[in-house]
N, CA and C atoms of all chains as a GROMACS GRO file, in nm:
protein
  570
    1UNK      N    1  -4.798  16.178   5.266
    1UNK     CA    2  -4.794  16.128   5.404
    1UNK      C    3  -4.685  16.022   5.418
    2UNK      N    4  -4.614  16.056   5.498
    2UNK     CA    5  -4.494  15.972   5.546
    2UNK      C    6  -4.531  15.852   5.582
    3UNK      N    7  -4.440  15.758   5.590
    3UNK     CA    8  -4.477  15.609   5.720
    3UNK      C    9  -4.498  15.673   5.855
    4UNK      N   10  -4.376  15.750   5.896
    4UNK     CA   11  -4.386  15.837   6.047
    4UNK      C   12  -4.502  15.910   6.080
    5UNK      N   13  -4.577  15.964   5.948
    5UNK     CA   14  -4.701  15.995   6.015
    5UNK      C   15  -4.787  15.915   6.044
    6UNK      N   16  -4.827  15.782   5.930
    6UNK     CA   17  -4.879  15.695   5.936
    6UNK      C   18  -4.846  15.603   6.053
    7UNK      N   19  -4.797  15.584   6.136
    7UNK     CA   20  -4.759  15.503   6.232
    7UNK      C   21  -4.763  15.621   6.347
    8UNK      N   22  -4.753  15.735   6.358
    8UNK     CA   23  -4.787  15.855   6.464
    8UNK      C   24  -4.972  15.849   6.481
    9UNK      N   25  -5.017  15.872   6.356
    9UNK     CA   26  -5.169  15.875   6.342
    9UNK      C   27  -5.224  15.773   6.428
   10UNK      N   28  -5.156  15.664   6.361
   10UNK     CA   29  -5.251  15.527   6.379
   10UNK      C   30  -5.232  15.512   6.591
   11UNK      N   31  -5.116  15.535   6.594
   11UNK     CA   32  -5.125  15.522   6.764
   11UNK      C   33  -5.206  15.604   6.808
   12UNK      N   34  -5.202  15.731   6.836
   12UNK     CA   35  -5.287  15.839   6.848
   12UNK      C   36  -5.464  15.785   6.836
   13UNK      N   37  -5.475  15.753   6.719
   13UNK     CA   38  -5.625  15.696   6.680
   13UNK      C   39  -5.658  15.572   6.820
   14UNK      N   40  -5.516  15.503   6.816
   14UNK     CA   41  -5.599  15.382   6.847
   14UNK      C   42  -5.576  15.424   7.040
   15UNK      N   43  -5.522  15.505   7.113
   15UNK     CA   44  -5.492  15.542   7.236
   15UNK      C   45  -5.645  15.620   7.268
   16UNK      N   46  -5.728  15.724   7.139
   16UNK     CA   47  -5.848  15.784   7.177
   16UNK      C   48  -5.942  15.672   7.135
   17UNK      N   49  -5.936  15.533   7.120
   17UNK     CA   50  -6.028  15.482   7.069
   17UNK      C   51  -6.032  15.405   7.225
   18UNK      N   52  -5.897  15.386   7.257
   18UNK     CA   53  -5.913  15.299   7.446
   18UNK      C   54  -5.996  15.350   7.504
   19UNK      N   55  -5.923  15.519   7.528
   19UNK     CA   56  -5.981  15.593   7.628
   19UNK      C   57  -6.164  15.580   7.582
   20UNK      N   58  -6.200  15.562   7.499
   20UNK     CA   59  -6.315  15.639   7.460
   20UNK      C   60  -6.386  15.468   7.522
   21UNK      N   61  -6.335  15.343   7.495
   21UNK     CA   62  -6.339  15.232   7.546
   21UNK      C   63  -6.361  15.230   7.729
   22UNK      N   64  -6.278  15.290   7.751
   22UNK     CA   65  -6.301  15.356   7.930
   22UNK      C   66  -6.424  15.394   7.938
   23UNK      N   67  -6.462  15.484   7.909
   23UNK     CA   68  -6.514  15.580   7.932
   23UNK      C   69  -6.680  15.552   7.877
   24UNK      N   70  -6.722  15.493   7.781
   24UNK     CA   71  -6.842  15.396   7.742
   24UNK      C   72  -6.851  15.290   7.836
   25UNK      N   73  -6.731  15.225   7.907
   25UNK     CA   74  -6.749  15.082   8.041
   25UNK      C   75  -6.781  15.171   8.150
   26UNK      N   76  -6.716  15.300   8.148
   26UNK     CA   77  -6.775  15.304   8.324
   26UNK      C   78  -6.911  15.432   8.284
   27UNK      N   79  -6.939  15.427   8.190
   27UNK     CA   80  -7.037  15.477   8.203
   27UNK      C   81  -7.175  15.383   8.180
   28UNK      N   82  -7.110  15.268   8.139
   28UNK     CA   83  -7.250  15.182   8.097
   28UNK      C   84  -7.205  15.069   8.183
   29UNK      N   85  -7.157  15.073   8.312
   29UNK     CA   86  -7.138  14.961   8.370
   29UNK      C   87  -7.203  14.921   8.485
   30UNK      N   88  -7.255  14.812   8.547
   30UNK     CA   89  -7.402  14.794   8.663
   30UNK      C   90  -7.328  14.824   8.773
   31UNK      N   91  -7.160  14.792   8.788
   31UNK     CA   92  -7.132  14.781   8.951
   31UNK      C   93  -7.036  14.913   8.966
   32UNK      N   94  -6.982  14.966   9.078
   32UNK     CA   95  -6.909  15.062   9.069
   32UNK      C   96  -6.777  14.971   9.102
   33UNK      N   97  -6.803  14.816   9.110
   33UNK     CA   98  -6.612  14.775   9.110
   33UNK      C   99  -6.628  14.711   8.979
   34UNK      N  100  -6.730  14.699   8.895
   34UNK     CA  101  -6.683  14.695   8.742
   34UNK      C  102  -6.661  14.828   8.718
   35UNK      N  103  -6.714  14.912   8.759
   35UNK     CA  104  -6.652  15.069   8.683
   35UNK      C  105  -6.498  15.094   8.710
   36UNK      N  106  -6.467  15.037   8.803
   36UNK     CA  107  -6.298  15.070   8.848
   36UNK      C  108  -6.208  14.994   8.777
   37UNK      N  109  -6.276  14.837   8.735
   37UNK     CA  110  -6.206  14.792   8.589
   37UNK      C  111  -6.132  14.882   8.496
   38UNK      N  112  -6.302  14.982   8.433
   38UNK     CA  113  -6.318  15.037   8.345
   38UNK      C  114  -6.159  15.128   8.349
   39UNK      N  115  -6.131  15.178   8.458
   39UNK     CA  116  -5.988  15.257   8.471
   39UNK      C  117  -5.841  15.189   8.401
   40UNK      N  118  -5.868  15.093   8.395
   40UNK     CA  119  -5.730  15.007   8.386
   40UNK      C  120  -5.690  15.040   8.216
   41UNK      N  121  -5.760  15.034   8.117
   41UNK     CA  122  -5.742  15.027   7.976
   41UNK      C  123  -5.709  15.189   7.986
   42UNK      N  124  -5.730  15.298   8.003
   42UNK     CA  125  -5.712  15.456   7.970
   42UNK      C  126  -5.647  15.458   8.020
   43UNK      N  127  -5.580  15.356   8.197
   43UNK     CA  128  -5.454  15.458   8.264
   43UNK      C  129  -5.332  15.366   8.239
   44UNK      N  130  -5.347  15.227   8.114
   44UNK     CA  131  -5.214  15.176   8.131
   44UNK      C  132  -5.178  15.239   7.967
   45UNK      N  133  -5.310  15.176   7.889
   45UNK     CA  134  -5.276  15.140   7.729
   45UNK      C  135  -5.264  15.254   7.662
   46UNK      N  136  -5.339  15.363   7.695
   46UNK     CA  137  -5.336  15.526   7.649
   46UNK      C  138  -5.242  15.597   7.640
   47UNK      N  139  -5.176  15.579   7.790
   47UNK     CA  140  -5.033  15.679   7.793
   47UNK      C  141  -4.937  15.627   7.741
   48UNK      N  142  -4.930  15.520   7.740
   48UNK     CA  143  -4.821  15.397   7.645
   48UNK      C  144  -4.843  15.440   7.490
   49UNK      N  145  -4.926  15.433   7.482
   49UNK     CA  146  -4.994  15.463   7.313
   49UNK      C  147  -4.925  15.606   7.254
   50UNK      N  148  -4.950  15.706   7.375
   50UNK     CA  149  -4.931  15.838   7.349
   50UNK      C  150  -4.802  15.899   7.305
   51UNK      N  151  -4.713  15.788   7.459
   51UNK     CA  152  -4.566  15.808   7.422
   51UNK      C  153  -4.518  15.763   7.348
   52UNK      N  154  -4.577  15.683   7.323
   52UNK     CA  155  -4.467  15.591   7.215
   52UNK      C  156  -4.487  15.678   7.069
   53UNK      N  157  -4.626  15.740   7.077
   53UNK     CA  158  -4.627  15.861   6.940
   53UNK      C  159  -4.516  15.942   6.914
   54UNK      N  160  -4.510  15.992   7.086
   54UNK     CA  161  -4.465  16.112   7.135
   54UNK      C  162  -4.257  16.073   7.034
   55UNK      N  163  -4.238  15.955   7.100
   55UNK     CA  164  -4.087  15.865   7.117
   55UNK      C  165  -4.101  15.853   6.936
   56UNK      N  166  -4.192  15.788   6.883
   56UNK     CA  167  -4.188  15.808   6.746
   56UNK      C  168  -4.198  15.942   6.647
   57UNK      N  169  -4.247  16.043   6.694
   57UNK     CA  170  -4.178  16.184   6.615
   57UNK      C  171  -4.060  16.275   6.658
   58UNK      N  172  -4.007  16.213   6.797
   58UNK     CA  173  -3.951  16.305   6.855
   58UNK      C  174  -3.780  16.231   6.842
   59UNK      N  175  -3.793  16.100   6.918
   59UNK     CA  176  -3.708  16.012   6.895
   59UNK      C  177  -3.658  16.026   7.027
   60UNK      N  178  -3.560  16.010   7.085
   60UNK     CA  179  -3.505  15.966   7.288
   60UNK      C  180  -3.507  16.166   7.294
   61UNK      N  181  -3.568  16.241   7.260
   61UNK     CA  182  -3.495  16.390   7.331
   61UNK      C  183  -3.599  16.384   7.468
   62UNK      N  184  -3.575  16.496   7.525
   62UNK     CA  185  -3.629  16.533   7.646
   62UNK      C  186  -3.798  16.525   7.635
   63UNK      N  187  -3.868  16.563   7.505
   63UNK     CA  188  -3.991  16.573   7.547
   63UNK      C  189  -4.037  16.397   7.514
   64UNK      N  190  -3.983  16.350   7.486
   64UNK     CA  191  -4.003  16.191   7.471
   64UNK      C  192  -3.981  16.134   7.633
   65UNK      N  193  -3.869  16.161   7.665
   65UNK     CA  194  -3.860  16.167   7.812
   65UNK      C  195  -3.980  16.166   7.871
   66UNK      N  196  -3.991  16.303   7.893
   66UNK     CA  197  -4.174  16.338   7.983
   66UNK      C  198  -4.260  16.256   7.927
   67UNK      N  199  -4.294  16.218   7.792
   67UNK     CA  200  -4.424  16.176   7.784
   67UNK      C  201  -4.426  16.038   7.846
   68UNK      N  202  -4.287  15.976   7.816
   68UNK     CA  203  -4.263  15.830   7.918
   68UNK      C  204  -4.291  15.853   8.017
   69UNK      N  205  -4.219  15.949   8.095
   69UNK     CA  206  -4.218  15.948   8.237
   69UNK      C  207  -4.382  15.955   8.260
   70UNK      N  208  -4.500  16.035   8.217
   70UNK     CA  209  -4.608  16.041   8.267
   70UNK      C  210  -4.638  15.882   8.189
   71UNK      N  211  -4.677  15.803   8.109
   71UNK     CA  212  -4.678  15.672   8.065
   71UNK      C  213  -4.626  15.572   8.202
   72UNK      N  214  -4.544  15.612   8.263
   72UNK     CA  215  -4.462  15.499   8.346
   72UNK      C  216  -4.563  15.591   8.478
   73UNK      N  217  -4.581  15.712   8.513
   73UNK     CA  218  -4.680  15.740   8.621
   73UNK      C  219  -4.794  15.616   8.665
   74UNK      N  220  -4.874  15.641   8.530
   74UNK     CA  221  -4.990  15.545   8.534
   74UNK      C  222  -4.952  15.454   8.542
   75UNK      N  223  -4.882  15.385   8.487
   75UNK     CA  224  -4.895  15.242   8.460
   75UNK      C  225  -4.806  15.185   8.621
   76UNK      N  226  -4.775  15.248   8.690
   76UNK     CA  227  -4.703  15.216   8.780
   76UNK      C  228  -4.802  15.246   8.913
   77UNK      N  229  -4.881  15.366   8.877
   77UNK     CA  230  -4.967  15.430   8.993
   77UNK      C  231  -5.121  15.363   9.013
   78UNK      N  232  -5.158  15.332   8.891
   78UNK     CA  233  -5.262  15.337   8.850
   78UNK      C  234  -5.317  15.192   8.950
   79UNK      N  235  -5.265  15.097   8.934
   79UNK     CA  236  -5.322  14.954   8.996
   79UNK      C  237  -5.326  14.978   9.130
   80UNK      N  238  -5.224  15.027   9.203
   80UNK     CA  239  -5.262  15.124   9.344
   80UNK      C  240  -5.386  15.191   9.410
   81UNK      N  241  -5.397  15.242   9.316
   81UNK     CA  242  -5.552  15.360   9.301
   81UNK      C  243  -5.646  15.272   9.310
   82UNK      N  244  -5.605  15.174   9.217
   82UNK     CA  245  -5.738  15.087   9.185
   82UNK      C  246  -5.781  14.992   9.305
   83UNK      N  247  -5.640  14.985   9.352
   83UNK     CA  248  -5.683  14.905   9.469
   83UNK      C  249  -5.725  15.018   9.572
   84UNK      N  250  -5.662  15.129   9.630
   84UNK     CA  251  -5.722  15.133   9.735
   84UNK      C  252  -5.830  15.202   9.711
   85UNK      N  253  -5.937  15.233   9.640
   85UNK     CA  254  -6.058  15.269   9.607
   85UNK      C  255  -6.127  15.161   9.636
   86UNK      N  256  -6.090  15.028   9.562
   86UNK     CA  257  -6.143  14.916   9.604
   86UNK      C  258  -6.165  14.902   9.724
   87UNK      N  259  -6.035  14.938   9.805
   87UNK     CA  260  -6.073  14.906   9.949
   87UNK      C  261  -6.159  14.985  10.007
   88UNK      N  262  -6.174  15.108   9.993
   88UNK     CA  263  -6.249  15.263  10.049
   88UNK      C  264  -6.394  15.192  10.019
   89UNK      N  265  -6.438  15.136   9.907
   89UNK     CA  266  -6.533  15.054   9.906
   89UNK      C  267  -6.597  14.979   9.944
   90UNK      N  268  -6.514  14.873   9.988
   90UNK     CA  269  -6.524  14.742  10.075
   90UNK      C  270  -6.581  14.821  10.240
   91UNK      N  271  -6.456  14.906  10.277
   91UNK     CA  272  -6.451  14.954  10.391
   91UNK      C  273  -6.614  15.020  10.425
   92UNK      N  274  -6.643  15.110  10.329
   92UNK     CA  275  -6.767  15.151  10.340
   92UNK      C  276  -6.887  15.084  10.393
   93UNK      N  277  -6.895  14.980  10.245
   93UNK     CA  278  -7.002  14.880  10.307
   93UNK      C  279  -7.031  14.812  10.413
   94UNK      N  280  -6.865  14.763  10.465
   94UNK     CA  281  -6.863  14.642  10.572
   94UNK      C  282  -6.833  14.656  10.662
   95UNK      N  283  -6.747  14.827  10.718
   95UNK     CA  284  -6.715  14.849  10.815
   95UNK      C  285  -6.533  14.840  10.816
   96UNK      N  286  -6.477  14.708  10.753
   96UNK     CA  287  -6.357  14.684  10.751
   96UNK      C  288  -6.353  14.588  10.641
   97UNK      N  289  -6.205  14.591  10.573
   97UNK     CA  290  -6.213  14.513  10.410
   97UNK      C  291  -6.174  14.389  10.464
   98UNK      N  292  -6.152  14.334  10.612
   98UNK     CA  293  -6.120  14.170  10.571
   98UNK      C  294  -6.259  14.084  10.539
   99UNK      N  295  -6.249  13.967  10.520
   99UNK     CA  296  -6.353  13.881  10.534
   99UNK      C  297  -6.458  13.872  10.633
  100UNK      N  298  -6.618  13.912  10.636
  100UNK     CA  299  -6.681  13.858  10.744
  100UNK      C  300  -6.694  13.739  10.741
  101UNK      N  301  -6.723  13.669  10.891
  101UNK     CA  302  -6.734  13.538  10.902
  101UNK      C  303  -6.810  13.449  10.853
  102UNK      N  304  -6.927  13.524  10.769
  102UNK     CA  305  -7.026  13.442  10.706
  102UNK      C  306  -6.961  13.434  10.559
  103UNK      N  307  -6.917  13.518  10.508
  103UNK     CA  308  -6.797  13.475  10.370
  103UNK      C  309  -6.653  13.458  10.377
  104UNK      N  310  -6.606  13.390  10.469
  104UNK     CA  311  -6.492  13.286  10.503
  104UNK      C  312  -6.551  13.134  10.507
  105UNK      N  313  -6.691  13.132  10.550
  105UNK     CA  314  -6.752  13.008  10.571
  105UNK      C  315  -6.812  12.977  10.401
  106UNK      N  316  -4.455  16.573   6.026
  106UNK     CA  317  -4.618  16.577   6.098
  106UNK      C  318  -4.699  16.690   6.088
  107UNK      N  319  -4.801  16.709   6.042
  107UNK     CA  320  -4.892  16.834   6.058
  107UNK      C  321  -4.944  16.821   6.229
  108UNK      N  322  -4.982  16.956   6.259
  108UNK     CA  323  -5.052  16.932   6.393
  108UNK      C  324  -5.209  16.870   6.388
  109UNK      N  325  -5.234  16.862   6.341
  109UNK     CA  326  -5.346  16.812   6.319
  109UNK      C  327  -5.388  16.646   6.383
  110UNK      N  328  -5.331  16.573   6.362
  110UNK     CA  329  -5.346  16.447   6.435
  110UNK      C  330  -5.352  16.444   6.620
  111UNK      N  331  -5.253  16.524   6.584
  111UNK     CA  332  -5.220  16.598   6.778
  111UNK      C  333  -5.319  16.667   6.824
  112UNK      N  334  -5.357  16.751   6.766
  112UNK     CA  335  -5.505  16.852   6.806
  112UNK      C  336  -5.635  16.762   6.838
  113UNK      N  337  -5.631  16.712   6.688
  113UNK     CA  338  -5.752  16.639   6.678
  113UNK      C  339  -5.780  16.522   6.776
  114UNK      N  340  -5.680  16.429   6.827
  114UNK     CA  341  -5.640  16.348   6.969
  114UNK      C  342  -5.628  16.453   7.082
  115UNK      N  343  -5.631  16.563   7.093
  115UNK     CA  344  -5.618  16.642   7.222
  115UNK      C  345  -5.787  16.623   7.216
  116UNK      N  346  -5.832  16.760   7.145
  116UNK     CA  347  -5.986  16.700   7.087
  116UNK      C  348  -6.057  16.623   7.189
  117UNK      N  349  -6.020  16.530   7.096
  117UNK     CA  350  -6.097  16.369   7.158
  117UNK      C  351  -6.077  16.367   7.314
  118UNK      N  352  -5.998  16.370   7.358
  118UNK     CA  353  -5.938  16.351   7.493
  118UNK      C  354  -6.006  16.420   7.602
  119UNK      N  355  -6.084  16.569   7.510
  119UNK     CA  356  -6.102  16.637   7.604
  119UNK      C  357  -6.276  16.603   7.616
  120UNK      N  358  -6.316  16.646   7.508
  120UNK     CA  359  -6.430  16.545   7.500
  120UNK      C  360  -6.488  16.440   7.562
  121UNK      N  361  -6.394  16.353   7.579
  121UNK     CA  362  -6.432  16.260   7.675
  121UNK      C  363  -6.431  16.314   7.822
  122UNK      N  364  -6.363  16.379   7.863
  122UNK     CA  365  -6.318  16.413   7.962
  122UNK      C  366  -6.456  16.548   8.035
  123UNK      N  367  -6.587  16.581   7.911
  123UNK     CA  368  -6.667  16.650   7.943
  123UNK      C  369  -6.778  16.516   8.002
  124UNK      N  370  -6.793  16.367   7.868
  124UNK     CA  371  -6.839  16.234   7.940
  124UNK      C  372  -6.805  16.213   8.083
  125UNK      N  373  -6.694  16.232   8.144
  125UNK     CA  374  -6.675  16.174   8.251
  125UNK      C  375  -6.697  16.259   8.358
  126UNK      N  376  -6.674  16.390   8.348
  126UNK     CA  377  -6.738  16.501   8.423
  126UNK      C  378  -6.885  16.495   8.468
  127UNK      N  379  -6.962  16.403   8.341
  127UNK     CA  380  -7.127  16.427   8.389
  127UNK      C  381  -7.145  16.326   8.482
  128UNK      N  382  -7.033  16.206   8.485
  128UNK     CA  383  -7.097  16.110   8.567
  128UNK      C  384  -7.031  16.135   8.686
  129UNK      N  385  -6.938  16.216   8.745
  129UNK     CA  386  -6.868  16.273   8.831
  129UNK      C  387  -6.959  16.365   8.920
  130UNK      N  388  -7.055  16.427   8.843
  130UNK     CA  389  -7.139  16.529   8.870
  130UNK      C  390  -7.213  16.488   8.979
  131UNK      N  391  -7.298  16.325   8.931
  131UNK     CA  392  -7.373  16.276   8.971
  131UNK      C  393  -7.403  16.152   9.046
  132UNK      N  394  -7.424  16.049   9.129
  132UNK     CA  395  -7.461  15.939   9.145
  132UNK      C  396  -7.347  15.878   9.316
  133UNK      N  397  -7.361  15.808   9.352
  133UNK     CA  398  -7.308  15.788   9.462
  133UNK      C  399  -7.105  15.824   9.511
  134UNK      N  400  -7.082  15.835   9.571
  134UNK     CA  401  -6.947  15.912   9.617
  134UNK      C  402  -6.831  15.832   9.538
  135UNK      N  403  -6.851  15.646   9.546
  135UNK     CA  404  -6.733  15.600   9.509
  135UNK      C  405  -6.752  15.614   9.396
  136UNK      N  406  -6.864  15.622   9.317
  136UNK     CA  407  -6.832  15.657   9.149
  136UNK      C  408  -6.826  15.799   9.115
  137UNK      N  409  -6.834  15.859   9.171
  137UNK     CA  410  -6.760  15.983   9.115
  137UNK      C  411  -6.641  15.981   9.151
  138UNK      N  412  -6.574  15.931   9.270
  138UNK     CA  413  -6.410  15.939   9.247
  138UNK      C  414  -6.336  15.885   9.113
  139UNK      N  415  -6.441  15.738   9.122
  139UNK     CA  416  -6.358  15.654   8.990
  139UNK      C  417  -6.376  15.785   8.887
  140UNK      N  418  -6.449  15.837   8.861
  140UNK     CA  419  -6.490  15.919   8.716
  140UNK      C  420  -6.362  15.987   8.747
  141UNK      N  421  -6.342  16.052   8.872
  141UNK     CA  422  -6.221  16.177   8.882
  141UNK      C  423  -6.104  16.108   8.833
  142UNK      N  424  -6.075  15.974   8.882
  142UNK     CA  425  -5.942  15.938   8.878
  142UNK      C  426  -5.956  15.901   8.690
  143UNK      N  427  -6.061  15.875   8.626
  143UNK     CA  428  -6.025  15.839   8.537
  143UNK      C  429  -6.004  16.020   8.403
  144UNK      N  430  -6.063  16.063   8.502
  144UNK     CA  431  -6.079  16.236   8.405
  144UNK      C  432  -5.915  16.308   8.460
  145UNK      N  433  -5.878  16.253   8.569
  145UNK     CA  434  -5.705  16.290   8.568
  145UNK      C  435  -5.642  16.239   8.495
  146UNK      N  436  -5.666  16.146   8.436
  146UNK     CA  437  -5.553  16.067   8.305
  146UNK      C  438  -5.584  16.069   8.224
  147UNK      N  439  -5.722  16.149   8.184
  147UNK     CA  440  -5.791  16.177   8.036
  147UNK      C  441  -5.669  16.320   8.048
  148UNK      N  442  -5.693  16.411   8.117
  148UNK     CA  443  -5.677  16.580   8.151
  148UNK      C  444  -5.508  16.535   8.089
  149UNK      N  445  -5.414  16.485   8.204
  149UNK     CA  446  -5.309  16.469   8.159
  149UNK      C  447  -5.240  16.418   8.039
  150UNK      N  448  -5.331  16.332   7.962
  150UNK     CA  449  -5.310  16.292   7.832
  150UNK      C  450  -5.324  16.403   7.727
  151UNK      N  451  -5.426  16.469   7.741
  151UNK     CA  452  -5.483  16.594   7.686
  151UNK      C  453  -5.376  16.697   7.667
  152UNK      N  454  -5.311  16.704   7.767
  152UNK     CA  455  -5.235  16.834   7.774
  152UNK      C  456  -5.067  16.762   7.721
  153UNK      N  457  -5.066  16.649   7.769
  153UNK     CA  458  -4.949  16.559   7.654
  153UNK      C  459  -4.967  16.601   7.495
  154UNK      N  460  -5.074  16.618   7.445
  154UNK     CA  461  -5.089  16.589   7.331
  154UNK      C  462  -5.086  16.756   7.290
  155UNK      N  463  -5.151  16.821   7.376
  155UNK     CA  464  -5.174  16.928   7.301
  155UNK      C  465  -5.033  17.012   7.316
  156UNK      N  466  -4.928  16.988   7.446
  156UNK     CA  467  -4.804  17.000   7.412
  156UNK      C  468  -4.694  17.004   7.257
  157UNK      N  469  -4.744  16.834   7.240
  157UNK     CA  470  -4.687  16.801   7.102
  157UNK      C  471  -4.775  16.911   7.010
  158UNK      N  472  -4.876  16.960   7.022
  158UNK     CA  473  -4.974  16.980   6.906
  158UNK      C  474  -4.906  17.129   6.846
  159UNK      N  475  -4.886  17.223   7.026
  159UNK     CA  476  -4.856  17.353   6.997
  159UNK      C  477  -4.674  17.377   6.995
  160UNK      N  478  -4.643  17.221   6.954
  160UNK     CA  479  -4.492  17.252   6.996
  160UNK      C  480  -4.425  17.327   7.064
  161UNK      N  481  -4.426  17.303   7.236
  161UNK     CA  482  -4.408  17.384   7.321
  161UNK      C  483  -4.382  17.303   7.438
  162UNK      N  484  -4.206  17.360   7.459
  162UNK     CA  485  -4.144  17.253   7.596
  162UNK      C  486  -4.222  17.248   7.686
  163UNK      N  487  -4.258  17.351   7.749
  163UNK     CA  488  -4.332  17.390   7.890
  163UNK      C  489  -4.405  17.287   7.919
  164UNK      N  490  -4.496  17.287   7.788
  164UNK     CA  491  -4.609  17.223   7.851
  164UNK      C  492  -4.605  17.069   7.876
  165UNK      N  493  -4.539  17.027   7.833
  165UNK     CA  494  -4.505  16.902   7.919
  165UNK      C  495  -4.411  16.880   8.022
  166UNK      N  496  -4.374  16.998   8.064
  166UNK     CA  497  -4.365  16.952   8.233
  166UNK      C  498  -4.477  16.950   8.300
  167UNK      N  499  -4.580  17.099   8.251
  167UNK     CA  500  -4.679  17.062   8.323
  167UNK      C  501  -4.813  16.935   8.301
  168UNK      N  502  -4.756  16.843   8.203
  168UNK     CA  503  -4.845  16.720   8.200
  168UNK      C  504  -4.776  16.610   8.288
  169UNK      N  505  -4.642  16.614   8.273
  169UNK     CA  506  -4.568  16.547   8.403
  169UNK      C  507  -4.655  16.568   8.557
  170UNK      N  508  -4.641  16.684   8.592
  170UNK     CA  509  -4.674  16.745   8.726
  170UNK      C  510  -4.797  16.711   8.785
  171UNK      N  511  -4.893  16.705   8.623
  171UNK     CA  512  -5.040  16.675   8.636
  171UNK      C  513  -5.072  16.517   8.683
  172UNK      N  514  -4.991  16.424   8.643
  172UNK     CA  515  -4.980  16.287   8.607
  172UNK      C  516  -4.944  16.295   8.754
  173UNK      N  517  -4.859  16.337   8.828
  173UNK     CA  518  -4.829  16.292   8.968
  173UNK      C  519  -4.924  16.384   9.085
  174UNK      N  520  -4.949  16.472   9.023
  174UNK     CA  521  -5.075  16.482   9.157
  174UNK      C  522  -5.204  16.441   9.136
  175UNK      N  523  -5.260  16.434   8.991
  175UNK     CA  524  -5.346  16.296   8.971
  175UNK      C  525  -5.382  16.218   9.093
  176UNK      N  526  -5.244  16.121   9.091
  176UNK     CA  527  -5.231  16.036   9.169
  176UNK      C  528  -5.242  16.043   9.333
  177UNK      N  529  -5.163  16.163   9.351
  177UNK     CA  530  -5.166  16.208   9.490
  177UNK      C  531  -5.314  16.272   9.493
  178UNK      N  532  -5.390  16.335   9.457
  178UNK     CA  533  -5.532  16.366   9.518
  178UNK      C  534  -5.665  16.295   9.508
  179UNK      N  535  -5.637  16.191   9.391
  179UNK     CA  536  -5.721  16.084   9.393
  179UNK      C  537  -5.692  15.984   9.507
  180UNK      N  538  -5.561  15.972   9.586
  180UNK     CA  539  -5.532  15.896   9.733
  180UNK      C  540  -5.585  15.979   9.834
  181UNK      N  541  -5.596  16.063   9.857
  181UNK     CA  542  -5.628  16.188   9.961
  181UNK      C  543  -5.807  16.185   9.968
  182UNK      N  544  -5.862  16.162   9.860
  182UNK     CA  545  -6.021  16.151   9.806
  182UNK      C  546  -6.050  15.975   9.884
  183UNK      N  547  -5.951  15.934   9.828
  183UNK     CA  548  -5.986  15.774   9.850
  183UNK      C  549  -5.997  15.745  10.027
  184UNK      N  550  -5.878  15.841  10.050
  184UNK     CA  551  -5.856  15.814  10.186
  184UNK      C  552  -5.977  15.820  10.287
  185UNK      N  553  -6.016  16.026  10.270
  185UNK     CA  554  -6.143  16.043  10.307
  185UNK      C  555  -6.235  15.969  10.295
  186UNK      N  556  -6.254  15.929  10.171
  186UNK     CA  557  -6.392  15.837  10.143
  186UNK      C  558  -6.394  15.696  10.259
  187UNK      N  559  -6.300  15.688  10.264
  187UNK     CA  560  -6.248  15.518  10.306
  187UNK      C  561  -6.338  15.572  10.478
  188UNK      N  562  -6.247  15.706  10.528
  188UNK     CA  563  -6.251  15.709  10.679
  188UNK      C  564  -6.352  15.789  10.742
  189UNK      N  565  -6.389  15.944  10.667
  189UNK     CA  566  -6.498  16.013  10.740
  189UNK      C  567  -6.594  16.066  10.636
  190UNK      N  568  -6.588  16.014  10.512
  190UNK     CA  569  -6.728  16.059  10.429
  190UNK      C  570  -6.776  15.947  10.437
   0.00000   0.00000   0.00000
């Protein structure tokens, strides 16, 4: 076993150990805006993890490319989502996401 | 590299991705979106990997493709949810 595998493995390992980290929080979590936390570790640290596998066996060619480009998706898309779910949330409960007047006071 | 690390991380990926399906299945509207949005970046990782696994260009365009409508139908879900579900 190479270093290159050994350093391919170990990302790989530790990108299904996040996701799997996700995925135990929003399944064992009390609120559904702690569960939307739970999104943030699988859609930034995972695909980062993945590509950078991807960038470490492959080196700058095209399929290193893609796996960035989906890596830079999330991590660019992902806090978006998070927010406006958040809001679809808010909105639900309250009618509208600004402040009611009894929690401004 | 053997494929094996790649498989075995596709594997995993997908696996989880049967976890997040059950809670998707079930329980009030905004948590099953979160489950969806988080089983689109399990799915797309999945098919990243298993790309590398079966050494095969294709398939990572179509994990690209996946990664951006992800995004676009988990906004379209959010939207609805927000306005008439």
């Amino acid at each position: 076993m190479t270093p290159q595998q050994i350093v391919i493995d170990a990302l790989l390992a530790l990108a299904a150990l996040v996701a799997l980290g996700s995925v135990v929080g929003l399944v064992a979590a009390h609120d559904d805006l702690d569960r939307l936390h739970f999104l943030a570790p699988a859609s930034v640290a995972s695909p980062v993890l993945v590509a950078a596998a991807v960038v470490a066996r492959e080196a700058f060619d095209g399929r290193a490319v893609k796996a960035l480009l989906v890596a830079g998706f999330f991590l660019v898309l992902n806090p978006i989502l998070s927010q406006a779910t958040a809001r679809a949330q808010r909105v639900r409960e309250h009618g509208d996401w600004r402040l009611t007047p009894e929690e401004e006071r | 590299m053997s494929m094996t690390g790649w498989m075995g991380a596709a594997v995993a990926f997908l696996c989880l991705v049967l976890a997040v399906g059950v809670v998707a299945s079930r329980g009030p509207l905004i948590r099953r979106v979160i489950a969806l949005e988080l089983g689109g970046v399990l799915i797309s990782l999945a098919l990243l990997l298993l790309a590398e696994g079966f050494d095969r260009d294709i398939y990572f365009d179509m994990a690209v493709v996946l990664a951006a409508m992800t995004f676009a139908t988990s906004l379209v879900f959010v939207r609805f949810l927000e306005r008439w579900l």
